[in-house]
N, C-alpha and C positions, 0 to 999 in steps of 0.2 A: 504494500500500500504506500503512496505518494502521502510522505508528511503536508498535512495543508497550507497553502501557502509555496510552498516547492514548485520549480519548474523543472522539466527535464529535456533532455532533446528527444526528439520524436523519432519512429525510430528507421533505418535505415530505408526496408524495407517501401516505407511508407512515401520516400523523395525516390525522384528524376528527375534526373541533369537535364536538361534540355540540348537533343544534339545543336552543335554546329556551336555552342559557346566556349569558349575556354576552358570554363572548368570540366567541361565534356572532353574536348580534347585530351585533356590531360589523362583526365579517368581512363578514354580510351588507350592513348600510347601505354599506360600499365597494364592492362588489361590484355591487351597482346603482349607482353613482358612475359605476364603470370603466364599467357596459352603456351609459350615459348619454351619454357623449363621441362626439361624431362622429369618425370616421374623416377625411374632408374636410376638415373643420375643423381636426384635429388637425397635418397635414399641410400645412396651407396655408402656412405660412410658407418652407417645406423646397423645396415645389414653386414660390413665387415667386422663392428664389435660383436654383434649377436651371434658370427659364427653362421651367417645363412647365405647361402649362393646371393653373388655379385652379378646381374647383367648388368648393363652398362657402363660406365665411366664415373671418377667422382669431379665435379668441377673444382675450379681451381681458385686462385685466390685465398680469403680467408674460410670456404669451405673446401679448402685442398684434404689431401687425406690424409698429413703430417702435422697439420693447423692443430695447435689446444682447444681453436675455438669454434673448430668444425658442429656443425648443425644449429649456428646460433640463426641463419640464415631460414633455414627447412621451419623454424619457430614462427618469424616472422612472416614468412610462407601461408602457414597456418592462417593467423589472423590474416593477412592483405585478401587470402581467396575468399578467405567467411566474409571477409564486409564487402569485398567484391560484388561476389554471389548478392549479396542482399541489398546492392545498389543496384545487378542489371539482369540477377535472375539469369546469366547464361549457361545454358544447361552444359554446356562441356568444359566450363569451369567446374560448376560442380561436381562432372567425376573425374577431374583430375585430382578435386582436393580431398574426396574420398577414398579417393587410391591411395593417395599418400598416408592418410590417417590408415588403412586396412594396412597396407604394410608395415609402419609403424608400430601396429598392432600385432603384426605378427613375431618382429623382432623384442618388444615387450615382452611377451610371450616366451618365447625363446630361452631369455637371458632368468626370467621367472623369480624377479625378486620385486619385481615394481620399479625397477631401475630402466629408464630409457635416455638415452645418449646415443652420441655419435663419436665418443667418443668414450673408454674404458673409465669405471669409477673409481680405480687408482688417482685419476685427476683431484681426488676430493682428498685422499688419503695426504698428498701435497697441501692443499687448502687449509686442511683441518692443525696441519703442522705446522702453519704459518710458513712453509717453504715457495719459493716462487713458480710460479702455474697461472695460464693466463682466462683467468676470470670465468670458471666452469658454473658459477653460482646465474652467472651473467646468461651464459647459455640454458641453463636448465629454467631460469626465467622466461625466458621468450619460447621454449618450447611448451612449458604450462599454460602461457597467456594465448598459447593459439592453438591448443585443445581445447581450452574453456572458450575460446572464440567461435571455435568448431560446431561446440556445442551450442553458443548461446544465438549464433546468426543461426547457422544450419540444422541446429534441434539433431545433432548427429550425438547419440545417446554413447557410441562406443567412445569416443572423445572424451566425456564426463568418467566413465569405468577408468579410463587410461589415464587421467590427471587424478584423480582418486588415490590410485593402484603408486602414480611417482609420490605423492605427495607423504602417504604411508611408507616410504622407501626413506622418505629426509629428515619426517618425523623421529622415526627411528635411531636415526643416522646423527640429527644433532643431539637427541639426548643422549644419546650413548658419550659423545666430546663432553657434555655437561657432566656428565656423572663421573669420568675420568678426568676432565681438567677444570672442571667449573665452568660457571655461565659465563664470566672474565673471560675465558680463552676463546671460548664460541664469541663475541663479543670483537675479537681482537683481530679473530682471523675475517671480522667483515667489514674490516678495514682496506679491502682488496675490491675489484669491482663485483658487486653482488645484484647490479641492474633493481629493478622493483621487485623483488620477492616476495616483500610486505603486502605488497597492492597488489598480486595475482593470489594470493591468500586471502587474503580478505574478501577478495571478489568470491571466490571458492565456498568463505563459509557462508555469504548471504545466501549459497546457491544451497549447501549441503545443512549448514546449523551445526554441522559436527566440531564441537569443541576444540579437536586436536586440532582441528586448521587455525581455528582463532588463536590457539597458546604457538603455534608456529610463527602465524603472522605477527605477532608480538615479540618473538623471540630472533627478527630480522628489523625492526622497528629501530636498533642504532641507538641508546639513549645520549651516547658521546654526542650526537650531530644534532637530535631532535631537544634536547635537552637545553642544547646552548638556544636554540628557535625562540622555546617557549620563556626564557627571560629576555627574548629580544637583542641576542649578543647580536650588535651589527656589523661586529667583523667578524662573523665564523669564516669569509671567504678565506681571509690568511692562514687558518688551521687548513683548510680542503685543500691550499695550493703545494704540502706536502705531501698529497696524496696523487700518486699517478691516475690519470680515466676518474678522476671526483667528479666532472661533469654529468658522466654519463651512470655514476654512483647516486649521485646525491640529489639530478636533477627528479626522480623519478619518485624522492622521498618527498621531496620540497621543491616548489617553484619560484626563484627568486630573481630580484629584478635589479640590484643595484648595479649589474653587469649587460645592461640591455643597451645593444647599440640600436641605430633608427631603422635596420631590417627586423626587430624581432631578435636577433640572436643573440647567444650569451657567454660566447667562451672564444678563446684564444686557445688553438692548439688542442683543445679536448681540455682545456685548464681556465678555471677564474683567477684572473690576478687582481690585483688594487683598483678597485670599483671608483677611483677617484685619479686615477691615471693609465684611461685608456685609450687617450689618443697617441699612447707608445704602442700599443697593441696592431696596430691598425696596420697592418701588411697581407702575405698571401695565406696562411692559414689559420682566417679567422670563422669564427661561427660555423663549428659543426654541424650539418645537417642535422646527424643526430637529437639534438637538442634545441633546436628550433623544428614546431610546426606548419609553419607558413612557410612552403617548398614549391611554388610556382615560378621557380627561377631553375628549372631542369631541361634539360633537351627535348628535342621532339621526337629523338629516336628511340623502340623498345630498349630496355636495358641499358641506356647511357643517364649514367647518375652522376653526381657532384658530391664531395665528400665535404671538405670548406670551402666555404665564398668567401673570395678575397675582401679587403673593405679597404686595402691601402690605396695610394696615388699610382695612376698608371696600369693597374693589374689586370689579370685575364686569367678566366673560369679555366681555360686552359694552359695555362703557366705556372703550375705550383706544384708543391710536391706529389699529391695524388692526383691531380689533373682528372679531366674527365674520365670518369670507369667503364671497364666492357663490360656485355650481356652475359658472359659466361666464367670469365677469371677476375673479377673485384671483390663482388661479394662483402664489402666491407659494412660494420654497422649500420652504417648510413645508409646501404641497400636495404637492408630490412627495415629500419624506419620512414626509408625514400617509400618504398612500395605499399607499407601499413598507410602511410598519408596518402598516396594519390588511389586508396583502393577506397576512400570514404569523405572524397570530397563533398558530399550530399550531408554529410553531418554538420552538427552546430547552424545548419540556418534556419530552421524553424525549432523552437521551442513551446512545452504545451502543462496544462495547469490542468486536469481532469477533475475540476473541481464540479460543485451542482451544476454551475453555469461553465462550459467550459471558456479556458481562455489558449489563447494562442501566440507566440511571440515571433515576431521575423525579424531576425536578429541580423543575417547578409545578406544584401540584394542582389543576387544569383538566380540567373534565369533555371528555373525550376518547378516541376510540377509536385504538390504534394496532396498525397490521401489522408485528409483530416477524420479520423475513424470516429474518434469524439464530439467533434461538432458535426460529421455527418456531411461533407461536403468537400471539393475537390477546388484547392486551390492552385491556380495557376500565375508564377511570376515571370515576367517578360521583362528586362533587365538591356536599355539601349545602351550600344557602344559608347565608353569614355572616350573622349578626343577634345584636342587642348586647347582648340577653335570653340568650346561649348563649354563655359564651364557649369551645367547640368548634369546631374544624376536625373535620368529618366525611367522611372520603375511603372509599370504597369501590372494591378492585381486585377483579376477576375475569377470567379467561384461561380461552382454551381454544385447544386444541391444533389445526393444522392438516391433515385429512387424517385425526386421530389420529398424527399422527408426535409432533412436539414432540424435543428434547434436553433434558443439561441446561446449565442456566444458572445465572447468579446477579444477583438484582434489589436495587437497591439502591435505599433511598428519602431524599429528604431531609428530615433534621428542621430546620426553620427555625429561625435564631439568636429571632427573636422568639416562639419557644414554650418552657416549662418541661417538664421531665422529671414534676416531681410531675402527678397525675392522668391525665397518657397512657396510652391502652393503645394495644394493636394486636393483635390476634391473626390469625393463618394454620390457615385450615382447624378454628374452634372453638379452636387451642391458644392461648394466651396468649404473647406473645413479650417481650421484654428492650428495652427501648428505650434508646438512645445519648443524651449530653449534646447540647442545642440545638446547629447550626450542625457536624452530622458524619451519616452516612448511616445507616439501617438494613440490616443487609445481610443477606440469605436464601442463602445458599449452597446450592447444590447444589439449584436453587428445581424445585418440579416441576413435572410436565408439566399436571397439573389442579390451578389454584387457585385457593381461592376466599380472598379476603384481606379482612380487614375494618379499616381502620385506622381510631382515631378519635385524633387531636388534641387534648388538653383541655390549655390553657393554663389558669395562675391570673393573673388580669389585674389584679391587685394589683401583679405584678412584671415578670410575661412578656411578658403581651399588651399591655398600655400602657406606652408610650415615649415620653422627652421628647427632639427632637431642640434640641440647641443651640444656635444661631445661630453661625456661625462668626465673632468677631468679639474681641479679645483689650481693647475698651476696657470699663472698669468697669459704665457707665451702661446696657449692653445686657447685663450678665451674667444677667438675668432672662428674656432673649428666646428664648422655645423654640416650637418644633410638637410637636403631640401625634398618637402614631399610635396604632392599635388593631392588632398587627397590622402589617399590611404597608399599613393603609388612614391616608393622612394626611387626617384631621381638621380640618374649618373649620368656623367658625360662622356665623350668619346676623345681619350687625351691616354698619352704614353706619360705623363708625366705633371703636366701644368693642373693648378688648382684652386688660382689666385681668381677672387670674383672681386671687381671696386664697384658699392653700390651707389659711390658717387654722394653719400650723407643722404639719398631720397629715403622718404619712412613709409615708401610703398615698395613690396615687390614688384610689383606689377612693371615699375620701371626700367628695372632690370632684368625680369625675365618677360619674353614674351610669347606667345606660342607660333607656330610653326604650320601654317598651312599644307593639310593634305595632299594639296592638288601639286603639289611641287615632287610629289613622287611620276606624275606625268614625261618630268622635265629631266628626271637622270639618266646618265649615259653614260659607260663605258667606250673609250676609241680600243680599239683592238688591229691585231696585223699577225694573216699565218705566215709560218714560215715551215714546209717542208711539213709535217702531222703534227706541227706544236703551234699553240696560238701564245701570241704572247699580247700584252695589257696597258695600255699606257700610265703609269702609275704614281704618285707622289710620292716621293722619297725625301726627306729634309728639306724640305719647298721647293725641291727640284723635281724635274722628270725623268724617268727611266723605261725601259720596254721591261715587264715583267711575265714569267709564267703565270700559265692563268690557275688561278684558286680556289677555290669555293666559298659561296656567299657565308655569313658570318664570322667572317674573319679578318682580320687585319688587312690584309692584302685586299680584300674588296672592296674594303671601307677606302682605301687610299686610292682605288683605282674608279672610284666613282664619281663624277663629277656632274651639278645641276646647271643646266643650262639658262643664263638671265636674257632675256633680248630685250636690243635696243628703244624699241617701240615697246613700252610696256602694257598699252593698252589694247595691243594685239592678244587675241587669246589663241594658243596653241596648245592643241589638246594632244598633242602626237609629235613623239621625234622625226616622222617624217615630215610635219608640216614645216621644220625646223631650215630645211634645203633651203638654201638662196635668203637667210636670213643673218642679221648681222647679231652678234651672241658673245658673252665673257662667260666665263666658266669658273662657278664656285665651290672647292672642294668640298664634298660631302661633310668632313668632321672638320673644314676652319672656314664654318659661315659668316658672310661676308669680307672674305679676302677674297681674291680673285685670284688667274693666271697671267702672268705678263710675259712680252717677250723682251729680250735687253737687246736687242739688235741684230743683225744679222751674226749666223754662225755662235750665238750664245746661248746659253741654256735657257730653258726656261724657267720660272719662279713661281712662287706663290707671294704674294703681298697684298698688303691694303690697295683698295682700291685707287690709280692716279685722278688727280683731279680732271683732267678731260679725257679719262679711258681710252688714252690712245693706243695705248702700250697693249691694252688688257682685251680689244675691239678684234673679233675675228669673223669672216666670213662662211658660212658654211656650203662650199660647192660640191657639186657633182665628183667624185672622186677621180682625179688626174690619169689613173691605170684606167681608166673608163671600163671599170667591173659593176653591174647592178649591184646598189646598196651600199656602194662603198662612197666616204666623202673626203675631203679636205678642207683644210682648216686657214686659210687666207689672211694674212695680217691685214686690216685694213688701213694703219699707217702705213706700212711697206707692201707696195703691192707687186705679184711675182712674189711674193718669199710665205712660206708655208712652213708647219709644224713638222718637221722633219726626223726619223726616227734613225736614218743611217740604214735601215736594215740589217744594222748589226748589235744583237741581242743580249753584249757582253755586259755584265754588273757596272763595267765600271762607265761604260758609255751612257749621255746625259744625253734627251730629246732637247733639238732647238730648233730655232727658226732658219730655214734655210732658201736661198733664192738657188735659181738654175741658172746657174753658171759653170762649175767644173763637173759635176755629173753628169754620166750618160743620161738621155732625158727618159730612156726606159728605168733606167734604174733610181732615178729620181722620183718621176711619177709612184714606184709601189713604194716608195719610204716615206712619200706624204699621203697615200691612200690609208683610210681606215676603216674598217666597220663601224659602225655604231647602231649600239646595240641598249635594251632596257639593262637599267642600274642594275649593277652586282648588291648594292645594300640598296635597302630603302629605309624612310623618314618611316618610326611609328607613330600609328595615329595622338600618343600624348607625346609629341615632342617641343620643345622651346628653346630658345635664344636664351643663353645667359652671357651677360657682359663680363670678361675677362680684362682683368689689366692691364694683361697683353696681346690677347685677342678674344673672339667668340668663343663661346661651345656650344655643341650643339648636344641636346639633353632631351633623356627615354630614362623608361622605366628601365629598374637594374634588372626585371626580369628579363628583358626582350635584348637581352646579350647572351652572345655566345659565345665563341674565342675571341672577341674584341676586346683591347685595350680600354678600361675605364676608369672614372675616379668615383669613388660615393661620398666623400668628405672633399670640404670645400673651406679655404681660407677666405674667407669672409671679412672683406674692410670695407670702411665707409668712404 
């Protein structure tokens, strides 16, 4: 029974993502992750303890089959397919995660003490002797938590027999250390990582009531760590930074925040340091996935996960020491808390009150359907794209009733702390409604049986919508250190290094950030030129040009090889790089908006610089391509005319693109060194991108989700 007054989340089963949004996406790329795992394989380690024939292979990584920490992964396996299953109901998930539970079952069985691992329980006999062993409490944690997961999404009853059967196995097994060394020594040896042991117990006995689980969960409960909580010690962080993996120890006991950067995250290296100087922290292996649940910063491919997101100056999800991880050899923690979070993104947004009258809570506005069982009716949320041209949240709800029954009820919605009251509406059913100060609910009493609700959002992002988070850090030299969000969306820029923002003393944002229109993704282009079965890129290099191999989008090399086209007539509207032929155009690097290209004269390289005051330098004409091949163009200086963007045709690193007239070249071999293709941008602008003014130049600024191997900064020096 629901204590009165409680809300809870509703439950998985009951939400759908709605295809084609985001959080769909995401669910789906894991989703084919989970289809992807062998069963065999998954299991091999389980069945070489148990002594039972091996088919398949064991993967590799940290479920190799020398790892101490082997099967901590097949644990989180467990939960990611049960709440899967209960977000999409696809039937051939479900028996693959049945299979895995029957085999598991069988090697249970086998070994016939109630003991299930992957790996031999001599690991414990280490543990228990305070000898070093790598954190088997940690695994035997996540293999419990996705049994009782098994059980509690997928009602799989042999799950509940098999976490039972281990848990009588440790019962056993710590009192016997207590009886022999005392509760002090059981006490000492969980000072190693022991993951939430406490909290898959517990869980256990609300399910069972049986005693032994509750004096279990008590006897993992830690009084050294929870003890210093409950007087309030506000530095217990400098006792946990003696302790190797305390993140992933301590966060699952306790949720603490003095260490929270402006993604959400809370540790350096898997480690909390001085909650009051972390702008030392701030390099490439900060915030464990692990320990942050807001993980929409992952690739788009099955099985490619992130272990830390960088948060220094200049950094890239691919430049660190774990760098992006593969489908079948990473396996690291991080995979199994990556895959538990994107198997249950439908959680947390509606919350519900089963009181006489029910009530209901929409807590994120995520396009989504959900089966309200309690109030008897089917709510559907419709959630418009974020873009930095609008600053709007545009939510639309609609219900309808089931059956025609329906009750009543009352819905409440949240208004987020980062939105303003001025310009909000919302109306129900055409009326106009009254909306609540940011960070409290709207609340519809007495909500009816048919409605049709139209909220809209309007933040003023002068004040509301833009936020500067502050580095938490109490020494003078870093009191300028902030993140900027839009929103709920934290803000990086596309820079190898630079970080410096001059707000110039205005006491508005607004002035120095501004957004970035859409429609200038029309306007990007790569020049390109093959040579022989290789294409090579015209590409920035140090403000200069160079012919580069071609790369793949989200990457550095694409980002520098992409350039937006401005023309000279601005009230011309060109909707297509083709309409672009016979048009006079300057070229502004993708990541250093408004700087332009120049030429320095003939036979010199070309640059990147601020724009000159009569763009002569910077002015180029776009013709018909010289080699006279369809599709191909050249690039015409319009102070120097005769002399074009010239590549040499010779693709050596050390060779610079410049402007060249025809004069000493053959006119064949000239004409293909100023021909180029051009072709749709290697990167594009996302729809929430903006201008922020630099010291010493622009940046151009997205969401830190919507990076991939690109170089970025999420902290910013901030002067007036």
């Amino acid at each position: 029974m629901n204590p009165v007054g409680f809300i809870r989340e509703v439950l998985l089963h009951d939400v759908r993502l709605d295809s084609g949004s985001v959080h769909w996406g995401a669910l789906e790329t894991n989703l084919k992750y989970l289809l992807m795992l062998d069963v065999d394989d998954l299991v091999w380690s389980f069945r070489k303890t148990a002594d039972l024939p091996t088919p398949g292979k064991p993967y590799g990584g940290w479920e190799g089959s020398s790892v101490e920490l082997r099967s901590h992964f097949v644990g989180h396996y467990l939960s990611a397919t049960a709440q899967m299953w209960a977000s999409t109901h696809n039937d051939t998930l479900k028996e693959k995660m049945t299979a895995v539970v029957s085999a598991l079952s069988a090697c249970q069985k086998k070994i016939d003490t109630g003991y299930l691992s992957a790996f031999p329980s001599k690991l414990f006999d280490r543990f228990e002797a305070v000898k070093p062993v790598w954190a088997p409490y940690y695994t035997i944690h996540m293999i419990l938590a996705g049994l009782l997961d098994q059980y509690t999404f997928a009602n799989n009853a042999q799950a509940l027999d098999m976490t039972t059967s281990m848990v009588r196995y440790f019962y056993n097994r710590v009192q016997n250390v207590i009886r022999k060394n005392t509760v002090e020594r059981h006490w000492t040896s969980l000072n190693e990582e022991t993951g939430g042991m406490n909290d898959v117990l517990y869980r256990l006995f609300t399910i069972t009531g049986d005693l032994k689980h509750l004096l279990l969960a008590h006897l993992f409960d830690k009084p050294c760590f929870l003890g210093l909580l409950a007087v309030q010690f506000h530095y217990i962080v400098c006792m946990l930074m003696i302790y190797r993996g305390s993140m992933r120890t301590h966060i699952p006991i306790v949720v603490g925040s003095q260490m929270c950067y402006a993604t959400g995250g809370t540790s350096v290296g898997e480690f909390w340091s001085d909650p009051k100087r972390l702008a030392s922290t701030l390099q490439t292996e900060n915030e464990e996935s692990c320990t942050t649940y807001n993980m929409l910063k992952r690739g788009t491919e099955p099985g490619v996960m992130i272990y830390m997101l960088p948060q220094g100056r200049g950094v890239s999800k691919a430049v660190s020491y774990h760098k992006w991880g593969t489908p079948f050899d990473s396996f690291w923690c991080c995979y199994g808390t990556g895959i538990e979070s994107f198997s249950k993104l439908g959680d947390s947004i509606y919350f519900k009150d089963d009181g006489s009258i029910p009530s209901l809570y929409i807590i994120q506005y995520i396009s989504s359907t959900l089966d309200w069982k309690s109030g008897k009716i089917v709510i559907n949320q419709k959630v418009g794209s974020v873009v930095s041209s609008d600053p709007y949240l545009h939510v639309t709800l609609t219900s309808s009733s089931k059956n025609g029954l329906g009750q009543s009820s009352t819905l409440n919605l949240r208004i987020p702390i980062w939105t303003l009251s001025k310009g909000a509406k919302a109306s129900l059913n055409a009326q106009n409604l009254d909306l609540p100060v940011p960070g409290s609910f709207l609340q519809l009493p007495e909500y009816a049986r048919c409605l049709s609700l139209m909220f809209n959002m309007i933040c003023e992002i002068t004040v509301g919508f833009f936020s500067l988070h502050k580095i938490s850090d109490d020494r003078p030299e870093y009191v300028s250190v902030r993140a900027i969000l839009y929103g709920p969306y934290l803000l990086s820029v596309y820079s190898s290094c630079d970080w410096d923002i001059k707000t110039c003393s205005t006491g508005s944002v607004a002035d120095w950030i501004t957004p970035f229109p859409a429609a200038y993704n029309n306007h990007l282009v790569p020049f390109s030129q093959e040579s022989g079965e290789s294409t090579f890129i015209l590409t920035n290099s140090n403000q200069s040009f160079r012919m580069d191999t071609f790369l793949k989008a989200g990457t550095n090399a694409a980002v520098h090889a992409t350039l937006r086209l401005l023309f000279d007539d601005t009230s011309e509207e060109i909707s297509t790089i083709e309409e672009a032929i016979g048009k006079t155009v300057m070229f502004d690097p993708f990541d250093f908006p408004g700087m332009v290209v120049v030429h320095q004269g003939p036979e010199n390289n070309l640059a990147v610089m601020d724009p000159p005051k009569d763009n002569v330098t910077s002015s180029f004409r776009l013709v018909p391509g010289l080699d006279r091949n369809d599709n191909s163009v050249s690039l015409e200086s319009i102070s120097r005319k005769g002399c074009y963007v010239y590549s040499g045709v010779n693709y050596s690193s050390s060779v610079n693109v410049k402007l060249s007239c025809n004069s000493s070249s053959s006119e064949a071999g000239f004409n293909q060194a100023v021909s180029f293709a051009m072709n749709n941008g290697l990167s594009k602008y996302h729809p929430i991108s903006f201008i922020a003014k630099g010291e010493m130049r622009n940046f151009l600024m997205a969401p830190l989700q919507s990076f991939r191997d690109e170089s970025y900064s999420g902290y910013f020096n901030i002067q007036p």
